[in-house]
N, C-alpha and C positions, 0 to 999 in steps of 0.2 A: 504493500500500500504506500501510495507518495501524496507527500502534500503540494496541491499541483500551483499551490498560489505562490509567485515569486517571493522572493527572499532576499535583501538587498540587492547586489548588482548582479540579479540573473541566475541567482542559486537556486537550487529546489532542496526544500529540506526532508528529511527521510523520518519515518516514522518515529526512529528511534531519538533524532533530535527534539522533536515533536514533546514525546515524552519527557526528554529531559527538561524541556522548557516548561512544561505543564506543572513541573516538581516544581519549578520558583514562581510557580503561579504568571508566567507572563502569559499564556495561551488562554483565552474565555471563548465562551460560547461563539462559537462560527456564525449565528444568524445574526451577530450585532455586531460582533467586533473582533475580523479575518486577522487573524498574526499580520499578514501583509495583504492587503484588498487588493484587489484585482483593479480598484480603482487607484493606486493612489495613495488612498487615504482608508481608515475604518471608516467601515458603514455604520457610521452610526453619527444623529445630528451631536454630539459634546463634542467631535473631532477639533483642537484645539488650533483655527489654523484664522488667520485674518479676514476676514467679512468681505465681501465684494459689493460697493457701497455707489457705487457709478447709477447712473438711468441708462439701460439698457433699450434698444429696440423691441425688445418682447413688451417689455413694461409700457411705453407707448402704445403699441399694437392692442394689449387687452385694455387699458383704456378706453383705446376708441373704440370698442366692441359695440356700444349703445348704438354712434353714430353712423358704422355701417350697417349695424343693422337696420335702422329707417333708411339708407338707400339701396340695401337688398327688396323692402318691401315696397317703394316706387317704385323700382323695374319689373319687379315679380310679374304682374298682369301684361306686360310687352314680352315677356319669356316664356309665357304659358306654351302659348303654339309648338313650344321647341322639344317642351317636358312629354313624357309619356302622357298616352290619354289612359281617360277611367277604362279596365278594362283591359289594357295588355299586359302582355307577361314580358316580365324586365329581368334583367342583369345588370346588379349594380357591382361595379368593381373599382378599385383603387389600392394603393400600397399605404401601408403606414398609417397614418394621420386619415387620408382618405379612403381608407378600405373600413376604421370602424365609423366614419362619417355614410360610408357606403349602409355597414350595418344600421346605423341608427335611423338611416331613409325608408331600406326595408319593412324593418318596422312601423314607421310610421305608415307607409304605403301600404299595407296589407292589413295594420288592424283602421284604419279609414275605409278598406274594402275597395278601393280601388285597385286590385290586379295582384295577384302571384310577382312575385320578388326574391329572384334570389344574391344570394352576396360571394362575389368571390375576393380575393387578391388576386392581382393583376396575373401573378405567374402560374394560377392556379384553375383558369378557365378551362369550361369542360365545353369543348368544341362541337359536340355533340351530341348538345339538348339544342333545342327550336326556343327563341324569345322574337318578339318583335319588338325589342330595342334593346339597347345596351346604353345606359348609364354611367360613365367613365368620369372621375375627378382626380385631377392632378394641377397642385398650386404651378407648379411651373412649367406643365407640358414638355417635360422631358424624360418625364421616369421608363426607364427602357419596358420594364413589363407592361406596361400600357400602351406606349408607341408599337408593341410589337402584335399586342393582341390587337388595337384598333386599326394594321397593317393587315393582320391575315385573316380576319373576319368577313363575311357580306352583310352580318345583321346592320340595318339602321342604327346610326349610333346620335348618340349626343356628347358632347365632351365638356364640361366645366374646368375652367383652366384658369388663370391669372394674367396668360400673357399672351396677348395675339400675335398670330406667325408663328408658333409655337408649332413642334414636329405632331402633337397629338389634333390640331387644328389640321393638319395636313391629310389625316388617315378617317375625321370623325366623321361622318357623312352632318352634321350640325354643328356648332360650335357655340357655348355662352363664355362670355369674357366678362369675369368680374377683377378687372384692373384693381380696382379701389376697395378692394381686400386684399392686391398683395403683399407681399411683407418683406421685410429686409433678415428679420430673423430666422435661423435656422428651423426657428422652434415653431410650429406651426399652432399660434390659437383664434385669431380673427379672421382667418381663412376659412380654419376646418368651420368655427361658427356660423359665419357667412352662407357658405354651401349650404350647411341642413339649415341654416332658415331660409333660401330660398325652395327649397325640397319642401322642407314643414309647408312654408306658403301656399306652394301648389297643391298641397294636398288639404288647406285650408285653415291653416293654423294665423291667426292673427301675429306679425309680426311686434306691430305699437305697442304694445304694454308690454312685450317681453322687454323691447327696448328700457322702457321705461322702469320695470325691472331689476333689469341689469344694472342699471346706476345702481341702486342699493349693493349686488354684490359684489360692485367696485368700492365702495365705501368702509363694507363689512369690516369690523375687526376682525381679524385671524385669528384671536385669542391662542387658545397652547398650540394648534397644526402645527405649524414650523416646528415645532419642541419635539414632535412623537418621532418614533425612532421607526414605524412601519406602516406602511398605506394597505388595507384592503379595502378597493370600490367593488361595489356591489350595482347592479340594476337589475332591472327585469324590462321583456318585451325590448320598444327600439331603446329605452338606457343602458342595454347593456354593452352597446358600442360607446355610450360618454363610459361610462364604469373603463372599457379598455384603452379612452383615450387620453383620459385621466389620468388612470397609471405607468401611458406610454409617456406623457408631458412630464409625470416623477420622475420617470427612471432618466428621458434622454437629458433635460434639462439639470436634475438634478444630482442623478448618477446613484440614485437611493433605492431601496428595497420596497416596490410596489407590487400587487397583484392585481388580477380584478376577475369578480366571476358572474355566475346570474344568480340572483342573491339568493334561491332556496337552494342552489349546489353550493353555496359556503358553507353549506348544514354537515356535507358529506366531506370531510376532512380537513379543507383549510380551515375552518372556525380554530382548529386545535393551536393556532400559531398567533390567536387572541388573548392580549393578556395586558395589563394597567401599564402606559407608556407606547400603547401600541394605538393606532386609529380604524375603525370599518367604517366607512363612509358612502350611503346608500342614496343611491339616484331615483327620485321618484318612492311612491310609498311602498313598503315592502312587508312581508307577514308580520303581525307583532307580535304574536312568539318567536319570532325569530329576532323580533327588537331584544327582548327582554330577554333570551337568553346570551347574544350579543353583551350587553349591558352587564348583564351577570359574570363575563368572566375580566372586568374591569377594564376593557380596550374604553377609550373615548368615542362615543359614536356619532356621528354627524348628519344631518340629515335636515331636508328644506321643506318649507312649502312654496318653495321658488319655482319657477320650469324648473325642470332637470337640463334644458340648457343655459339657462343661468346659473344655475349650481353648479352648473361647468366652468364658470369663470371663476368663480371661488377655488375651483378644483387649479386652474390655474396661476393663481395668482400665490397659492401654496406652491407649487412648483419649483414659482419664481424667488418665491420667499427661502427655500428648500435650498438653493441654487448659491443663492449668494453667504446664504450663511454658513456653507461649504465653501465659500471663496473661490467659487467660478462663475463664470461668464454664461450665462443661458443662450445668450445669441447665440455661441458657438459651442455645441454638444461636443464632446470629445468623439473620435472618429466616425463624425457625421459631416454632411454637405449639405445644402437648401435642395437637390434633387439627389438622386439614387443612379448614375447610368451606368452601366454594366458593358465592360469592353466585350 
C-alpha cells in the first residue's frame, strides 16, 4: 500500500513512514486534513495561509446577476421561435457548468409537461435515439465535445453561446447569442444563471421577481459557510443540477471538499460523512424527515424559501468567499481555462 499524495519535492511516502508519522501524531484524518493535499495546501478552511483580498471578476459577474437577469427576460419572447416547441423530444447537452444547466432545463421542461428531455454531456451523446432538437450550451463556443457532436449530427439544433462566430455557431443549425452574460472569469456563475433563466422563461417561469430576489441573496450575510470544512448540496427534480453546480463552483473555485446528490439518495450513505463543522445544503424543499435527521447529526443545514436559482447565488458567492480565504484567485481555477479544447 502507498500513500499516493506527494511528499515534499516529489517523494511518495511508504506505508511504513506513514506509521511512523502517525506515532508523533502528525498524520489526522485524510477527509480534513491530507499529510500533503493534492492541493497544495490541507483541505480544510483553518489552513493558515494569507487571505486573497482583491475584487475579483467572478465577484463583479454575481453581482450583476439581478441585472442580467431582467435583460435575459426582455429578449426571452424575441427567442421563443428558436426554443423547442411544447411537444418535442429534446436533447439537452453541455460540459461542465453547462451540462448541469443542461440538467436543470430538463427538468424544468418535463415537469411543465412540455416534451421528453433528455440530458447528456457533450462527449457522451447517444447517436442513436431520434429527438427533434438538440439543445446545446456552451459560454464560449468552443468546447470540443460540442463543436464535434453539433458537426456530426442532422438533428435541428439550437446553440446558446456567448460569443458570435463562434465554431459551435458554425455547426448549430440556430444560434442564440447572449453576449451580455459573458464573463471574463474562468468560473462560470452569470452565465450558467442567465441560460436557465432564459430556459425557465420559455417554459414560463416569470423572470422579474426572481431578479428582484436575487438582490437579497446578494446582500445575505454568509454567517459561518465560509467557516464549514465540507459542502453536501442536495436537490431534487430540475435542483438537482444547481445541487451539482454548486458543488462544481466549490471544488473549481475553491479547491474544497464538495459533493452533491438528489436529496433522498443522501439517505443511502453519504449522510454518514455529516457531522457538526460540516454543511448539507438543500435546493428547493426536501423531505423533512430527512431535514431533521440531517439536523440531528449536527452538520449546519441551509436551506431557502428563495428560487432554488437564487439560492444558487448564495451557493456562489460561498464559493467565492471559500476561495479567497484559501488565498486564491477564483478567476483563475488551478488547471482550468475559460473553454475545455481537446487536441
Amino acid at each position: 500500500m502507498i500513500q499516493r499524495y506527494p511528499a515534499g519535492k516529489g517523494k511518495v511516502l511508504s506505508v511504513n513512514v506513514l506509521l511512523h508519522l502517525k506515532k508523533r501524531k502528525i498524520v489526522q484524518n485524510f477527509l480534513t486534513f491530507p499529510l500533503s493535499s493534492p492541493y497544495g495546501q490541507p483541505m480544510t478552511p483553518s489552513t493558515a495561509v494569507a487571505a486573497f483580498t482583491a475584487e475579483t471578476h467572478a465577484d463583479r459577474e454575481i453581482a450583476s446577476q439581478p441585472e442580467v437577469w431582467r435583460k435575459v427576460a426582455a429578449v426571452a419572447p424575441s427567442l421563443a421561435g428558436l426554443l423547442p416547441a411544447h411537444g418535442e423530444r429534446v436533447a439537452a447537452v453541455g460540459c461542465g457548468s453547462s451540462w448541469f444547466m443542461s440538467m436543470a432545463y430538463a427538468g424544468v421542461r418535463e415537469s411543465a409537461g412540455h416534451g421528453e428531455t433528455d440530458i447528456y454531456a457533450g462527449s457522451e451523446f447517444n447517436y442513436d435515439r431520434k429527438y427533434d432538437r438538440i439543445v446545446a450550451i456552451s459560454r464560449s463556443g468552443t468546447t470540443t465535445e460540442t463543436v464535434e457532436l453539433l458537426a456530426k449530427t442532422k438533428i435541428p439544433s439550437v446553440v446558446i453561446t456567448g460569443v458570435a462566430g463562434s465554431p459551435v455557431t458554425e455547426h448549430a443549425t440556430e444560434s442564440i447569442i447572449l453576449d451580455f452574460a459573458d464573463e471574463e472569469s474562468v468560473v462560470q456563475t452569470r452565465w450558467a444563471t442567465a441560460v436557465l433563466g432564459l430556459l425557465r422563461a420559455h417554459n414560463g417561469t416569470d423572470l422579474l421577481p426572481l431578479a428582484d430576489q436575487c438582490e437579497l441573496a446578494l446582500a445575505a450575510d454568509l454567517g459561518e459557510l465560509p467557516n464549514v470544512e465540507q459542502f453536501s448540496f442536495l436537490g431534487r427534480g430540475w435542483t438537482i443540477g444547481l445541487a451539482n453546480e454548486a458543488a462544481l463552483k466549490t471544488r473549481e473555485a475553491a479547491q474544497f471538499w464538495a459533493e452533491a446528490y438528489p436529496a433522498m439518495d443522501y439517505r443511502h450513505g453519504p449522510m454518514s460523512i455529516a457531522q457538526k463543522g460540516r454543511c448539507t445544503w438543500a435546493f428547493g424543499a426536501i423531505d423533512k424527515k430527512l431535514e431533521e435527521e440531517i439536523i440531528a447529526t449536527g452538520a449546519l443545514y441551509e436551506s431557502s424559501i428563495w428560487d432554488p436559482m437564487v439560492h444558487l447565488v448564495k451557493a456562489q458567492r460561498v464559493a467565492i468567499a471559500l476561495a479567497k480565504k484559501r488565498g486564491l484567485n477564483p478567476d483563475y481555477p488551478r488547471g482550468l481555462n475559460r473553454s475545455v479544447i481537446l487536441n
